[in-house]
Residue frames as a rotation matrix with the C-alpha (Angstrom) as fourth column:
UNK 1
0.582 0.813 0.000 0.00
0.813 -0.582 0.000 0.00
0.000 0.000 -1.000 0.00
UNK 2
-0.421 -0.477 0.772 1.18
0.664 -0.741 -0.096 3.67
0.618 0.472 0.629 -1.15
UNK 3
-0.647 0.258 -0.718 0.49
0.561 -0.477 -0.677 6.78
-0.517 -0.840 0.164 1.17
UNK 4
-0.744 0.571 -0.347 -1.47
-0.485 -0.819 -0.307 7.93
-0.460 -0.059 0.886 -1.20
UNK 5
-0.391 0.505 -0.769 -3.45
0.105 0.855 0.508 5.03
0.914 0.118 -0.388 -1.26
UNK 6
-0.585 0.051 -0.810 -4.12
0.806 -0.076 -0.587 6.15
-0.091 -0.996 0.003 2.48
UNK 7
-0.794 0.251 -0.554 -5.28
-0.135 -0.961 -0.242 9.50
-0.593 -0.117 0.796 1.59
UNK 8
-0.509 0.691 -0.513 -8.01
-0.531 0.217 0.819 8.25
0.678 0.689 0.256 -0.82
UNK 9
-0.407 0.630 -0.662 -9.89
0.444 0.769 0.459 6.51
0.798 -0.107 -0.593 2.45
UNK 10
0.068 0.338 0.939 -12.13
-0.386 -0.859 0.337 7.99
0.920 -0.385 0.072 5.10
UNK 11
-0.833 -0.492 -0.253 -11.44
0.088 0.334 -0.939 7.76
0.546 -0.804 -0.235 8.72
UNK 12
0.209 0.851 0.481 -14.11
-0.489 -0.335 0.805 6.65
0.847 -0.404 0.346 11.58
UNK 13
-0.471 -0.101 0.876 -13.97
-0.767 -0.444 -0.463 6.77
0.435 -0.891 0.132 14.68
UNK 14
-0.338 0.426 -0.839 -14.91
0.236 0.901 0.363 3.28
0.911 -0.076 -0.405 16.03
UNK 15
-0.829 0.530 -0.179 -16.18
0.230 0.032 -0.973 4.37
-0.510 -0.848 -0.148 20.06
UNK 16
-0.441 0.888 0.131 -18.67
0.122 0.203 -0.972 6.41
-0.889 -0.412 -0.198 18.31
UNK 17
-0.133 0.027 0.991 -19.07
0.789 0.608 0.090 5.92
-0.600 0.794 -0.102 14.72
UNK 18
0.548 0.191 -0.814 -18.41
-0.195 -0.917 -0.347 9.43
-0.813 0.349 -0.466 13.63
UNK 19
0.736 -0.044 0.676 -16.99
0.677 0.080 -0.732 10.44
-0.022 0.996 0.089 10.66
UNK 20
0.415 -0.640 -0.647 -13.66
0.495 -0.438 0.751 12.35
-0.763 -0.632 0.135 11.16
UNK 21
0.706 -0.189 -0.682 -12.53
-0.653 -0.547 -0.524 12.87
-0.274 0.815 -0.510 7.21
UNK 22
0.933 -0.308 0.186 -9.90
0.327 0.509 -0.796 11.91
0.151 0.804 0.576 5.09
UNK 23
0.343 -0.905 -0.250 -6.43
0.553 -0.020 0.833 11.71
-0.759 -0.425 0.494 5.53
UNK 24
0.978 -0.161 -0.131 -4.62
-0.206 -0.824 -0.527 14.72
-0.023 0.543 -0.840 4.66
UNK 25
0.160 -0.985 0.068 -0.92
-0.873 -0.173 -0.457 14.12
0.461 0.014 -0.887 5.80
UNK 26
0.809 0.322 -0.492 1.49
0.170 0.672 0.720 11.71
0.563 -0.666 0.489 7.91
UNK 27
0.406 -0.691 0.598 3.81
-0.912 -0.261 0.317 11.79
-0.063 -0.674 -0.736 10.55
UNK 28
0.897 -0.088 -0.433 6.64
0.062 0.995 -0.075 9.76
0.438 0.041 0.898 10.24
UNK 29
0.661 -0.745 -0.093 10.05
-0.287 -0.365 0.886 9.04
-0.693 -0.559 -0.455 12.27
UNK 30
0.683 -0.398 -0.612 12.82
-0.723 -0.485 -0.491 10.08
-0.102 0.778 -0.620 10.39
UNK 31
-0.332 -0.836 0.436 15.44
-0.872 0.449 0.195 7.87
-0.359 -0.315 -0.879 11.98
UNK 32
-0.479 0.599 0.641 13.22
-0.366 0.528 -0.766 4.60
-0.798 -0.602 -0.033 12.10
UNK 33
-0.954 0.226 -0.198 11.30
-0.206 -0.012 0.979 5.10
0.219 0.974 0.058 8.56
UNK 34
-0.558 0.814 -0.161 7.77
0.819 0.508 -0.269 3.91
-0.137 -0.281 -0.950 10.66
UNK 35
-0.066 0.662 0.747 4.43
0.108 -0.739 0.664 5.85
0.992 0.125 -0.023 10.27
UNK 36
-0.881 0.173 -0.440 3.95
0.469 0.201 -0.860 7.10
-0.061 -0.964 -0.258 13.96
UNK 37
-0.569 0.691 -0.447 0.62
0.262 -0.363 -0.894 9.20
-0.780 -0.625 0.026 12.87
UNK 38
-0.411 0.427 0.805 -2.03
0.845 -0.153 0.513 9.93
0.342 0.891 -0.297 10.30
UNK 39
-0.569 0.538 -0.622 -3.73
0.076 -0.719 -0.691 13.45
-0.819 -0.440 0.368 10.03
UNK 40
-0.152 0.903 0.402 -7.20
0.947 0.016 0.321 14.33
0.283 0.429 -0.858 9.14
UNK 41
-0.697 0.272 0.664 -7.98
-0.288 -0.954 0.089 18.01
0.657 -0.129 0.743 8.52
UNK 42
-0.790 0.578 -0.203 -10.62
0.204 -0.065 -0.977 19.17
-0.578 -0.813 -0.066 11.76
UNK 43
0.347 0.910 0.228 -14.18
0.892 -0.245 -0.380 20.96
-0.290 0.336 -0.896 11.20
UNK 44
-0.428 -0.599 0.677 -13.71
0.763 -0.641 -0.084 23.99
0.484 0.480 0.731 8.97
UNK 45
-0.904 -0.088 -0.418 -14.27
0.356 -0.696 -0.624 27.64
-0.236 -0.713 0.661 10.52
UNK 46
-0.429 0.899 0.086 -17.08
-0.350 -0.078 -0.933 28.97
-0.833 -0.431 0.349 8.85
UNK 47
0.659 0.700 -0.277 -18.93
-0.569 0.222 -0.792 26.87
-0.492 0.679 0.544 6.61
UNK 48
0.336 -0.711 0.617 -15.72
0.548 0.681 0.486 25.32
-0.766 0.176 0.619 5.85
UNK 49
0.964 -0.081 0.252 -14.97
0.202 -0.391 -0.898 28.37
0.171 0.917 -0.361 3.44
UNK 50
0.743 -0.579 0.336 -12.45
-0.574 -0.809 -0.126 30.13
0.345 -0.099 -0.933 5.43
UNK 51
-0.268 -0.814 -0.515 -9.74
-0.325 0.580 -0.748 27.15
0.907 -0.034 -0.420 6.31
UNK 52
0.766 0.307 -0.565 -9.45
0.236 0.683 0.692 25.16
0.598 -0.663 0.451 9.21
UNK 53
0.398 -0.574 0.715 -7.65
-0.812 -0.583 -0.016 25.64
0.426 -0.575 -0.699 12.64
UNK 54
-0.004 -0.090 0.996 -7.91
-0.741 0.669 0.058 22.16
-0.671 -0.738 -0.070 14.38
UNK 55
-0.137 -0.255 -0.957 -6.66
-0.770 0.635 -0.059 18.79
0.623 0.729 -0.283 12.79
UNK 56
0.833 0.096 0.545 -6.81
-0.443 0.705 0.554 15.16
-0.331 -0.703 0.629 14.31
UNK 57
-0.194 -0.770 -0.607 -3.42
-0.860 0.432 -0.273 13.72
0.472 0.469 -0.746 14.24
UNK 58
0.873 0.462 0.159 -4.32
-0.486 0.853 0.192 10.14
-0.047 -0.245 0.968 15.25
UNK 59
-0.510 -0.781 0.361 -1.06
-0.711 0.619 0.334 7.51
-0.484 -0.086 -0.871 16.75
UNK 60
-0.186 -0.252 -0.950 -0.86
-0.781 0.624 -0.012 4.60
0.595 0.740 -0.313 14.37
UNK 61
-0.962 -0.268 -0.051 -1.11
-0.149 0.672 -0.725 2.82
0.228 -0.690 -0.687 17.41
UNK 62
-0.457 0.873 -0.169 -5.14
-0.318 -0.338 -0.886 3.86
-0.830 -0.351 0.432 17.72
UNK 63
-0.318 0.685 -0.655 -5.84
-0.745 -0.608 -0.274 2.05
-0.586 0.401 0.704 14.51
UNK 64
-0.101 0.028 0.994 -7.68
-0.312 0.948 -0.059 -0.82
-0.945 -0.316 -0.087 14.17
UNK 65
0.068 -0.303 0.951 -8.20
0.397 0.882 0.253 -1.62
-0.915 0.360 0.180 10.99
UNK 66
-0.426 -0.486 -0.763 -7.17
-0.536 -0.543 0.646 -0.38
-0.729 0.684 -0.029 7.38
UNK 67
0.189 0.837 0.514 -10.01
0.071 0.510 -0.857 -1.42
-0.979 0.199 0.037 5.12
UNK 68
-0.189 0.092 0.978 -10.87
0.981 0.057 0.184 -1.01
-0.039 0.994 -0.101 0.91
UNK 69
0.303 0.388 0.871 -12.48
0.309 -0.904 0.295 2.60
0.902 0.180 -0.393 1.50
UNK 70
0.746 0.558 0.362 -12.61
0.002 -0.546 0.838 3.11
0.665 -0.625 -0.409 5.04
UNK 71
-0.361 -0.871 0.334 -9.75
-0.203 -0.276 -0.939 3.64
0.910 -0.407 -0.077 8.19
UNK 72
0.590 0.798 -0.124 -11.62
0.253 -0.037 0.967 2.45
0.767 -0.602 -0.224 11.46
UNK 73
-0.298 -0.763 0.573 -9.90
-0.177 -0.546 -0.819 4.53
0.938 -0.345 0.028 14.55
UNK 74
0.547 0.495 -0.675 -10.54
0.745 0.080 0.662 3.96
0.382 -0.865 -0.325 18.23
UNK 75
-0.527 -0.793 0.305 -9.72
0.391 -0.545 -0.742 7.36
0.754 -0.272 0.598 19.75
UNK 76
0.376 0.826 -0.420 -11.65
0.868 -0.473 -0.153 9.81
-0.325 -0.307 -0.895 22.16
UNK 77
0.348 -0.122 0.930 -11.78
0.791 -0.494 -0.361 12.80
0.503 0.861 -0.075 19.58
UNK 78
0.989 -0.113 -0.099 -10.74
0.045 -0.406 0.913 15.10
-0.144 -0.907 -0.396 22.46
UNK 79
0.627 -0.662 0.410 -7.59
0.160 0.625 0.764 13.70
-0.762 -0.413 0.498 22.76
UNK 80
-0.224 -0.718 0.658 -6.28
0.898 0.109 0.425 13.96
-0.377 0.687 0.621 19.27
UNK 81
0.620 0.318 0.718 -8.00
0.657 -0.711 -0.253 16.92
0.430 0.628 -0.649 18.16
UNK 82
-0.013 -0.986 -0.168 -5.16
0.972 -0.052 0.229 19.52
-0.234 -0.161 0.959 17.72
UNK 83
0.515 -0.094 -0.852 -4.26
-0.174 -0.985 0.004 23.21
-0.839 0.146 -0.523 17.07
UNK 84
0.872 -0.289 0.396 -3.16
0.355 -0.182 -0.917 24.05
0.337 0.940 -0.056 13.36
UNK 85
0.360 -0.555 -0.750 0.63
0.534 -0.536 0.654 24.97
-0.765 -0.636 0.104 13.91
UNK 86
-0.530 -0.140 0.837 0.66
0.829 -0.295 0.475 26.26
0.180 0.945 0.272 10.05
């Protein structure tokens, strides 16, 4: 599988069966070569016109399974949901 084979699949949230988006980026360690995170752009600002502040970077470790379409994630959306540092 290609990372951008990743970015073509939507991510949910397996506690409660939201819908979180679509991988945008990943985090990987440099040294290592491993994926240590996937991000998913957040909820845009208004209406989703004007960009986005908050992202979900989600640990590789938090993800259960890696499907045909879908990414299934066990997080608590809290937790991962992040500040834009761009």
């Amino acid at each position: 599988m290609r990372i951008y084979d990743l970015k073509q699949k939507e991510v949910i949230n397996e506690c409660d069966c939201k819908r979180l988006g679509y991988v945008n980026d990943i985090l990987f360690n440099e040294c290592t070569g491993c994926i240590e995170a996937i991000i998913v752009p957040g909820i845009g600002k208004i209406c989703g016109i004007f960009g986005r502040d908050t992202e979900y970077i989600i640990p590789f470790k938090c993800i259960c399974q890696i499907g045909n379409d879908i990414i299934l994630v066990k997080v608590c959306e809290e937790d991962v949901l992040k500040k834009c540092k761009y």
